[in-house]
FIKOL-663158 format. One line per 5 residues: number of its first residue (from 1); their letters; for each residue x, y, z of C-alpha. Coordinates in nm, 3 decimals, m for minus. Layout:
% FIKOL-663158
NUM = a = X:Y:Z  ... .
***
This chain:
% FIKOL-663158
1 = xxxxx = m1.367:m2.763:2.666  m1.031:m2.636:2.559  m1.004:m2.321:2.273  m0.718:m2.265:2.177  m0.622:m2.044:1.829 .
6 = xxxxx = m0.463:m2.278:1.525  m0.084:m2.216:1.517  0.213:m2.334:1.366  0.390:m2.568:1.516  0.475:m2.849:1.288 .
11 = xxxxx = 0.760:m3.059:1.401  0.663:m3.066:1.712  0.554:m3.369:1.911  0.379:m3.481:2.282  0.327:m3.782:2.455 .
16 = xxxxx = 0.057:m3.776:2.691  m0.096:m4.057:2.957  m0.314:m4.038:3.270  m0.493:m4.210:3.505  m0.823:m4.164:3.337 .
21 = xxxxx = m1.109:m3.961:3.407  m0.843:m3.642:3.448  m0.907:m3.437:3.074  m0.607:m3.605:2.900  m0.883:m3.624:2.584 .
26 = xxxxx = m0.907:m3.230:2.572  m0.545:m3.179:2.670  m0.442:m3.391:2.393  m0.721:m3.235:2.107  m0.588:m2.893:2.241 .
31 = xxxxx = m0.214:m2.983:2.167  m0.301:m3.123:1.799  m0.510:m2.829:1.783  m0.223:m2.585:1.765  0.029:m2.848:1.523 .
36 = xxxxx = 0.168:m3.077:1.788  0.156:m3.445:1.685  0.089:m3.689:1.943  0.389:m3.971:1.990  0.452:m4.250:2.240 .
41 = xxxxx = 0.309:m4.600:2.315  m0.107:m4.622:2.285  m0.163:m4.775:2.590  m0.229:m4.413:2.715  m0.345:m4.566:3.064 .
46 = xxxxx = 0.001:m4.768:3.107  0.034:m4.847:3.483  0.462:m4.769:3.439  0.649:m4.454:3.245  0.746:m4.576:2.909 .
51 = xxxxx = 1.115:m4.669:2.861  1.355:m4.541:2.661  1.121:m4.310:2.536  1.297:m3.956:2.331  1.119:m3.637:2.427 .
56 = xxxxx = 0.907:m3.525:2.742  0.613:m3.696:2.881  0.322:m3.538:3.049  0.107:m3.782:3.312  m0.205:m3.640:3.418 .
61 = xxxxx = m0.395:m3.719:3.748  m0.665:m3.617:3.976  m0.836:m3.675:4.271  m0.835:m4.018:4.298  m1.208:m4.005:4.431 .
66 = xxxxx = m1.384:m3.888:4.157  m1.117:m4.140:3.931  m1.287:m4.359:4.077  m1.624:m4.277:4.016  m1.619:m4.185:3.702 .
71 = xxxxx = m1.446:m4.528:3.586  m1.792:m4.670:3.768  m1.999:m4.430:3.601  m2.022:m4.562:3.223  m2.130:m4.919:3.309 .
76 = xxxxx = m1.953:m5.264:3.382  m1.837:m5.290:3.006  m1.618:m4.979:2.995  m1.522:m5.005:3.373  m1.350:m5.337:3.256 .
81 = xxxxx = m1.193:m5.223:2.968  m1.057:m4.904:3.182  m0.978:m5.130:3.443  m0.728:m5.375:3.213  m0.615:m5.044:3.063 .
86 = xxxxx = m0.491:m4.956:3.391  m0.335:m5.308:3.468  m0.560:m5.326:3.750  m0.780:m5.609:3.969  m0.960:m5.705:3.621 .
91 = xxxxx = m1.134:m6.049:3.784  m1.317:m5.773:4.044  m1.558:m5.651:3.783  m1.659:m6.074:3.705  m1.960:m5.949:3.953 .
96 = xxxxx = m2.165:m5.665:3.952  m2.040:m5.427:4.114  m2.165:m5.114:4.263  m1.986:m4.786:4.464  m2.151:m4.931:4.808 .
101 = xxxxx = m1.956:m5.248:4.695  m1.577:m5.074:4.695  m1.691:m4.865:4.996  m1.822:m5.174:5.205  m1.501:m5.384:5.058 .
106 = xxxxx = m1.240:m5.050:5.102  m1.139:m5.198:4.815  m0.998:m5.000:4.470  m1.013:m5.254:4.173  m0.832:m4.974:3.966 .
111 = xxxxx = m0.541:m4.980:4.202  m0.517:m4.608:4.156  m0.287:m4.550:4.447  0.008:m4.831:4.319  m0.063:m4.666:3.943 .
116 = xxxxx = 0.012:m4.263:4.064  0.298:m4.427:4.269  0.480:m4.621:3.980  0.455:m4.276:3.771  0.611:m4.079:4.069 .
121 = xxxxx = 0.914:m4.278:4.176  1.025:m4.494:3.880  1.346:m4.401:3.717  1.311:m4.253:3.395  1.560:m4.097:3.172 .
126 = xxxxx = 1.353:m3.797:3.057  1.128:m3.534:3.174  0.799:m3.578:3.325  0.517:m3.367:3.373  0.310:m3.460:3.662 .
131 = xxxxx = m0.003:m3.254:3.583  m0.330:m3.253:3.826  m0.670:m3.213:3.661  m0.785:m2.949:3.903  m0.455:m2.702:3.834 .
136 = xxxxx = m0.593:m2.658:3.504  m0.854:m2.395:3.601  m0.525:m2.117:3.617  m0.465:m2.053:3.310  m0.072:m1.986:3.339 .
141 = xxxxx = m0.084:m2.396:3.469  m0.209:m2.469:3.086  0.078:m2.247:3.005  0.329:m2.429:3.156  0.234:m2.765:2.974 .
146 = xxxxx = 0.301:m2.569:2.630  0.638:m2.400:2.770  0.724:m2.777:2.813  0.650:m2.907:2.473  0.841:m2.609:2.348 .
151 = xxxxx = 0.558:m2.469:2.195  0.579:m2.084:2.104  0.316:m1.800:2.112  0.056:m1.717:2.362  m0.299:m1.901:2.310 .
156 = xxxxx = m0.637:m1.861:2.443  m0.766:m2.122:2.677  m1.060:m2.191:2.883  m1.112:m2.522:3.071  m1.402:m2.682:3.181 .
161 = xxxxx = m1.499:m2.629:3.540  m1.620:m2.963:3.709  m1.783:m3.080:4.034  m1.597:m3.318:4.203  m1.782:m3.621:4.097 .
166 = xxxxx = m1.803:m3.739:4.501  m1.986:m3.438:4.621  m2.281:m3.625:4.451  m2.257:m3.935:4.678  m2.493:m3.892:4.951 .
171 = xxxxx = m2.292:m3.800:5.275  m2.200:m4.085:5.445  m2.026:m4.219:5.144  m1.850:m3.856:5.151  m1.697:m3.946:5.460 .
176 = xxxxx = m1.622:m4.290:5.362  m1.462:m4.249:5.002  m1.172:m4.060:5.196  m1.066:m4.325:5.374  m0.970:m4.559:5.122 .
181 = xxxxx = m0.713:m4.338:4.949  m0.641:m4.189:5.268  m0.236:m4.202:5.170  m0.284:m4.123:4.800  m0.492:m3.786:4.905 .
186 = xxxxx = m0.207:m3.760:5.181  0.089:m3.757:4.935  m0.054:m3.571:4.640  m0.148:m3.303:4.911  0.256:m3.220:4.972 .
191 = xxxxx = 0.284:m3.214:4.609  0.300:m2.910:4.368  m0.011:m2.952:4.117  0.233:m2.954:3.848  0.594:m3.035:3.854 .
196 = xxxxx = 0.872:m3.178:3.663  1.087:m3.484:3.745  1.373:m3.504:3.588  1.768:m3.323:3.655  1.616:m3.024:3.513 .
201 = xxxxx = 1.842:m2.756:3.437  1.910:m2.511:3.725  1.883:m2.255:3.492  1.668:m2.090:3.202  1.790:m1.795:2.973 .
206 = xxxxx = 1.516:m1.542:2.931  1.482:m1.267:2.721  1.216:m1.047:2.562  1.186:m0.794:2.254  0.937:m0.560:2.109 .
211 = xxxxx = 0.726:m0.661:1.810  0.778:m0.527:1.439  1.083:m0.318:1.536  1.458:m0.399:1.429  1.490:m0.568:1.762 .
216 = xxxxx = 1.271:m0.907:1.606  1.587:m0.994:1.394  1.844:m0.976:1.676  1.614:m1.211:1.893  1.619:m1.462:1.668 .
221 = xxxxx = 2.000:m1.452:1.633  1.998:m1.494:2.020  1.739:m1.798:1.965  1.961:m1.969:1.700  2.268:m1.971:1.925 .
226 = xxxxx = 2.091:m2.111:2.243  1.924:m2.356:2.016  2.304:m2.447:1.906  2.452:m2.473:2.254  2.133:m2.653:2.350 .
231 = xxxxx = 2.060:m2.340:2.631  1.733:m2.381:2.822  1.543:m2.062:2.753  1.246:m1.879:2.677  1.187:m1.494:2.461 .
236 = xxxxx = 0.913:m1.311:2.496  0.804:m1.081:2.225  0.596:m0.759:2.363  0.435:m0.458:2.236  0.579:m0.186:2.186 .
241 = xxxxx = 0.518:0.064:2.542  0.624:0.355:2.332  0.960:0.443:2.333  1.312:0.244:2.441  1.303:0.390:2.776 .
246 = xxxxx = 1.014:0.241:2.822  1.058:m0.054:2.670  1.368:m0.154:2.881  1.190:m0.023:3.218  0.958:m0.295:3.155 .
251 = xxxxx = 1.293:m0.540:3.252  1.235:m0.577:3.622  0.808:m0.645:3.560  0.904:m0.933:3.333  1.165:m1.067:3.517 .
256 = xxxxx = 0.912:m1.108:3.767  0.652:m1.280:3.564  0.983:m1.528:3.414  1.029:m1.617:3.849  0.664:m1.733:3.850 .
261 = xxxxx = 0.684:m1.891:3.538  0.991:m2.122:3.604  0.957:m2.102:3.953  1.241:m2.412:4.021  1.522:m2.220:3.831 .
266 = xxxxx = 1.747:m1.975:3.828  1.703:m1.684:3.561  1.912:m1.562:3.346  1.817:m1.230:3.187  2.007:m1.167:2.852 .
271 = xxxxx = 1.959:m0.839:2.634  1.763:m0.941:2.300  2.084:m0.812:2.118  2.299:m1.121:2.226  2.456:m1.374:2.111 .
276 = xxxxx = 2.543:m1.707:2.314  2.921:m1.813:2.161  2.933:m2.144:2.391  2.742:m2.316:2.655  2.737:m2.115:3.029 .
281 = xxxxx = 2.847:m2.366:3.241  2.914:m2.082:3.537  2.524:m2.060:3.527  2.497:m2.455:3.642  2.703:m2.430:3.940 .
286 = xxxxx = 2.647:m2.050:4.018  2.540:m2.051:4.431  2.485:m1.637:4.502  2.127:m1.446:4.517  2.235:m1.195:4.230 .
291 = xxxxx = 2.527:m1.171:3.935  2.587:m0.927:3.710  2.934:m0.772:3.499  3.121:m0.468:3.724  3.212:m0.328:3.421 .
296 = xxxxx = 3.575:m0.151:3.461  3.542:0.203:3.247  3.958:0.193:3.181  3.860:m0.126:2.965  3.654:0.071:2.730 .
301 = xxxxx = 3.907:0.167:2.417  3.685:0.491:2.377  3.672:0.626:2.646  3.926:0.841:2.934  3.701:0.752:3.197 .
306 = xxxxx = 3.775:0.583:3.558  3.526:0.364:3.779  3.285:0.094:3.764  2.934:m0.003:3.619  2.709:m0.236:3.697 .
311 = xxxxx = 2.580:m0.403:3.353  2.251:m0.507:3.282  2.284:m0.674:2.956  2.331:m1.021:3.106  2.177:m1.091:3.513 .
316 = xxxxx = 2.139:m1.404:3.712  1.904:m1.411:3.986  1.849:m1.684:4.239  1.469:m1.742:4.224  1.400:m1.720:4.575 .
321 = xxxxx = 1.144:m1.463:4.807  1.415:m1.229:4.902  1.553:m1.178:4.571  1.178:m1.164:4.408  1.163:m0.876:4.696 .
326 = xxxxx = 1.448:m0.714:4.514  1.318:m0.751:4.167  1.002:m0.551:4.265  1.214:m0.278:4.411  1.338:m0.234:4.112 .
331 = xxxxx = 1.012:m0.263:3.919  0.865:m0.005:4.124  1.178:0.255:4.062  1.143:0.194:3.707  0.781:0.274:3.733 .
336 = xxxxx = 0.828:0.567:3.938  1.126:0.702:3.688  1.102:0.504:3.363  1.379:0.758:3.191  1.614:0.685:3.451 .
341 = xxxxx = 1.799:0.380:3.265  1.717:0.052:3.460  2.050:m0.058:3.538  2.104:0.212:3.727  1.846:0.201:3.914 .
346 = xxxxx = 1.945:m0.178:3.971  2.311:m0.084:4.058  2.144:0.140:4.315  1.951:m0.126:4.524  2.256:m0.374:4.505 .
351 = xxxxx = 2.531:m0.141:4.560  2.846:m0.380:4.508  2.633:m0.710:4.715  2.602:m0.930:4.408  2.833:m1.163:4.263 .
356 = xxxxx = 3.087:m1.032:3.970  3.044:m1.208:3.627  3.322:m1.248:3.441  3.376:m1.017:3.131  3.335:m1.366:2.919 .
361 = xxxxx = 2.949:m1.358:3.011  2.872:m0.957:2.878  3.138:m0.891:2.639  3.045:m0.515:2.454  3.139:m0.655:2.082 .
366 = xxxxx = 3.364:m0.389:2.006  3.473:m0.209:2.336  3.591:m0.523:2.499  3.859:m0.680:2.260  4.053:m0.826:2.540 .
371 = xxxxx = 3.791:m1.074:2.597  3.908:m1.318:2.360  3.687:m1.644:2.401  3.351:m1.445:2.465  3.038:m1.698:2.640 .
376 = xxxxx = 2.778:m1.392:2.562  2.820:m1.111:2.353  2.602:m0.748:2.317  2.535:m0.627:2.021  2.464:m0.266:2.155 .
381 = xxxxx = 2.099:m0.240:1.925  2.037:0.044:2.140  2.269:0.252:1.947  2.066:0.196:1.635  1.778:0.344:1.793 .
386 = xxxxx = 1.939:0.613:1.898  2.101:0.751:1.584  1.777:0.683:1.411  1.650:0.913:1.703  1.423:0.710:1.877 .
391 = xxx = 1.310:0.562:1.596  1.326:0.130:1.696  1.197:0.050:1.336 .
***
């Protein structure tokens, strides 16, 4: 079963289809649960993506085995019905028909294999979800349906643990069953248990704030100018760890969780306190493990000082193993010394190795007036806190 807490989410809307047999039922009560309404054609078994469809589309599969046996396993009625559902071998089921039958006959009436196929390789104009039943038991998999639906807030969520339906057959049939979806089992073994095809963005803007302090109203300000630009992203709130220093130590630890989360793109850290003036377009195109602003102190109208700074406010990190590495470098420095301020700790594991951002992507709003056509602006909230003394309320 799925439990998830009532939310708001009105608006908002999914369209869902599967194979059968995979837990689209319980995926789809849980997304109506929390204020999603369900869209799309209501042939929910469809053997081809729906065209010219507006929105995102999640397809969920499974093991084609125990498909299989549980579209034998409600009698010849329903396995007809499910079977013309799926645009399959309807005629098969004018006999009775038995699992010994298909096994003896290697023989799938359902023609699972040419169904899973159609969803993975036609061309489609929108994103799909390709969602296996099994994935579902790890939690953050659930969580990536409702990051995909744009759905906001955390829920709870439990998922029904099943035995593979063929582990019942007695063994022989064990060994059999295999061989006729031999290439289905095959392909869906190189695949990721849940993916999205589409051109998705190489990018996502991430950001995160803590809850009931003054930094709530400048995250939504950031949210209302990447909803403008239309900017992939996703903002976190937190609780409050105590103070700012240790609020902003917690950067590199949920970086980290934003890499596993959106594991196929780039991220994009932003400070809660900015504001996105026009769409990144560097950020498509960017090709360098790390970017940040080298921040040139003679630029700063208030102040005599010479050098350069590494800025934190706005970072792009290539989502790969050897920049992850990096990331929990940093984490663990910021653990180790959480009132040492992060981005130095960050400028000391990179040195000067990381690509320069132009000013245009971390313009300081009022120290930087020579960057006329700003891309991302900081707001500086941290100096409200600190002539309120600490004080983030």
């Amino acid at each position: 079963m799925v439990d998830c807490k009532i939310n708001s989410n009105t608006g908002k809307s999914f369209a869902l289809f599967s194979q059968g047999c995979c837990g689209s039922k319980y995926m789809a009560e849980c997304l109506k649960k929390i204020g999603l309404q369900r869209v799309g054609p209501n042939n929910v078994h469809r053997r081809y993506p729906p065209t010219n469809h507006n929105g995102n589309v999640l397809f969920m599969y499974a093991d084609p085995r125990d498909i299989l046996l549980s579209a034998l396993g409600n009698g010849m009625e329903w396995s007809r019905i499910h079977c013309s559902n799926m645009e399959g071998d309807c005629s098969y089921f004018d006999k009775y028909i038995t699992v010994e039958n298909i096994l003896e006959e290697n023989y799938d009436p359902f023609k699972i294999e040419e169904h899973f196929n159609n969803w993975l390789t036609t061309v489609i104009d929108y994103k799909l979800m390709m969602l296996k039943y099994e994935s579902l038991e790890d939690t953050k998999v659930y969580q990536k349906v409702l990051d995909f639906f744009g759905v906001e807030g955390d829920y709870n969520y439990n998922w029904e643990k099943r035995k593979p339906s063929y582990l019942y057959l007695h063994i022989e049939q064990q060994i059999q069953i295999p061989h006729l979806f031999e290439n289905l089992l095959d392909i869906q073994s190189k695949l990721s248990p849940c993916f999205i095809r589409d051109d998705m963005s190489p990018f996502i803007i991430v950001a995160y704030y803590t809850k009931e302090t003054l930094y709530e109203a400048h995250a939504e300000r950031l949210k209302a100018s990447l909803i403008k630009y239309g900017i992939p992203h996703h903002i976190k709130p937190i609780d409050n760890l105590g103070n700012w220093h240790l609020n902003t130590a917690h950067k590199p630890t949920f970086l980290l969780e934003m890499m596993e989360r959106f594991p196929q793109q780039s991220i994009v850290y932003v400070d809660c306190d900015a504001i996105f003036s026009q769409y990144p377009v560097l950020f498509d195109v960017l090709d360098c493990n790390v970017a940040a602003h080298w921040f040139d102190r003679t630029q700063h109208i208030k102040s005599s000082a010479k050098g350069f700074e590494l800025l934190s406010g706005t970072i792009f990190f290539k989502n790969v193993e050897d920049v992850r590495n990096l990331v929990r470098r940093w984490e663990e420095k910021c653990s180790k010394s959480p009132y040492i301020w992060d981005q130095k700790h960050l400028e000391a594991l990179v040195g000067e190795d990381f690509f320069p951002l132009p000013s245009e992507y971390c313009k300081i709003f009022d120290t930087m007036h020579r960057v006329e056509e700003p891309v991302i602006t900081h707001y500086q909230a941290s100096r409200t806190v600190r002539r309120n003394k600490g004080c983030l309320i």
